[in-house]
PADRENDREN-654987 format. One record per residue (C-alpha): x, y, z; residue number from 1. Coordinates in pm, 1 decimal, always signed. Layout:
BEGIN
        x        y        z resi
        X        Y        Z  NUM
...
***
This chain:
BEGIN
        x        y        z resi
  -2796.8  +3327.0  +4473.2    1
  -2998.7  +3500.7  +4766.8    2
  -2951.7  +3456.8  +5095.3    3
  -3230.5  +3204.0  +5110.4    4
  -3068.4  +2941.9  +4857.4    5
  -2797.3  +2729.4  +4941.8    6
  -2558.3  +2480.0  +4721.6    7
  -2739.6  +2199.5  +4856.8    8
  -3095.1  +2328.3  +4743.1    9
  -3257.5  +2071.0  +4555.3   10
  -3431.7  +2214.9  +4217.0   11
  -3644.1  +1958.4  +4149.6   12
  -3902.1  +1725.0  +4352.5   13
  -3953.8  +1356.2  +4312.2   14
  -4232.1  +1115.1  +4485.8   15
  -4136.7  +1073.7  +4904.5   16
  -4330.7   +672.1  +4830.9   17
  -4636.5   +791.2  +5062.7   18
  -4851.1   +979.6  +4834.3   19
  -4671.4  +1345.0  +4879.4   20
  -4352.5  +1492.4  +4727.6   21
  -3982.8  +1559.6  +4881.4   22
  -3728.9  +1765.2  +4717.4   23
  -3483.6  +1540.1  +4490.5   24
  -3121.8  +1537.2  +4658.1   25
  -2801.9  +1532.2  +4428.4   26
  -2771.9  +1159.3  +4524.9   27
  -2984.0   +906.0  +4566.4   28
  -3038.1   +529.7  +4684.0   29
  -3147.8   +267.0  +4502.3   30
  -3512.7   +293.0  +4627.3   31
  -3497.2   +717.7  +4570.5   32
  -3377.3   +647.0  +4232.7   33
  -3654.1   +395.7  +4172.3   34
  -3897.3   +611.1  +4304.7   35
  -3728.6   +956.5  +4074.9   36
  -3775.2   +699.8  +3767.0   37
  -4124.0   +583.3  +3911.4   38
  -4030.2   +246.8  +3804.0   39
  -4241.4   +161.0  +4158.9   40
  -4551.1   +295.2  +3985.1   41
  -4564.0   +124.7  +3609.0   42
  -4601.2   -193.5  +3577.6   43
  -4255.7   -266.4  +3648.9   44
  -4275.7   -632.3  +3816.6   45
  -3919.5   -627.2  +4006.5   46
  -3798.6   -222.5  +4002.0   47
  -3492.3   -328.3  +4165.1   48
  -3377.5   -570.8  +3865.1   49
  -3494.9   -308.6  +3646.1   50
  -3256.4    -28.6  +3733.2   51
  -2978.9   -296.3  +3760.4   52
  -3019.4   -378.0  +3381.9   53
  -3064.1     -2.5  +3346.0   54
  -2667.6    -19.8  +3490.3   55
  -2530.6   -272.4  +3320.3   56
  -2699.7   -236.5  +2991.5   57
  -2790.7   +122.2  +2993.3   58
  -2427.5   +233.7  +3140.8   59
  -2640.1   +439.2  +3412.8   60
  -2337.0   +570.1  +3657.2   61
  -2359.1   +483.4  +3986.1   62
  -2094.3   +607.5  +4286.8   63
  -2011.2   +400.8  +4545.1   64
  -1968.0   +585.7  +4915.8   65
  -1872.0   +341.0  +5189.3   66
  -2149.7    +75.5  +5143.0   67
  -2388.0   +185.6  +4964.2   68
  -2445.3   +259.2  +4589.3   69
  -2580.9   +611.3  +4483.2   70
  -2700.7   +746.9  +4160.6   71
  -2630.9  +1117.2  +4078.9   72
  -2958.8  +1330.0  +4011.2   73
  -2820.0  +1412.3  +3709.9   74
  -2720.1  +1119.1  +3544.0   75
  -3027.9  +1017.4  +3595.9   76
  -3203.6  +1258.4  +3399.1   77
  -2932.4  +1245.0  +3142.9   78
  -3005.3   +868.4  +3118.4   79
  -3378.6   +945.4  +3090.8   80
  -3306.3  +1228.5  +2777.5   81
  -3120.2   +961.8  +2630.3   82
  -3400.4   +698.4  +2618.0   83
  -3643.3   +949.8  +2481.9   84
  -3400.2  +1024.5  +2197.0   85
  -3329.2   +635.7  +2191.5   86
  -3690.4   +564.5  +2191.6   87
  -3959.1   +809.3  +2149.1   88
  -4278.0   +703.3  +2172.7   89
***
């Protein structure tokens, strides 16, 4: 690692919801992790209700800090390797 990088550098980059792109932090809200899936750009009616199935069906891990519920970057992208083995299309 140079002296440039840190722990906390983010090595990927997901939508920022205005048009532009923000680097992907190693957890994320609800709406981040809607946005990282871009289940706000199909034609995904209710996004919100979708990643909640995506929980309780899916077994997508969540952590709970304090109040608010946080998905790991990387469970998220294992989740999303798993549906393209699940369902390839």
């Amino acid at each position: 690692m140079n002296e440039s990088e840190s722990p906390n550098t983010a090595k990927s980059w997901m939508p920022d919801g205005n048009g532009g792109c923000q680097p992907t932090p190693d957890l994320l809200t609800r709406e981040e992790a809607i946005r990282y899936l871009r289940l706000d750009k199909i034609r995904c009616r209710f996004p919100q209700n979708t990643l909640h199935r995506y929980r309780k069906k899916f077994g997508l891990k969540t952590v709970q800090i304090g109040r608010q519920v946080l998905y790991s970057r990387e469970e998220l992208k294992r989740f999303v390797e798993q549906q393209m083995v699940n369902n390839p299309r």
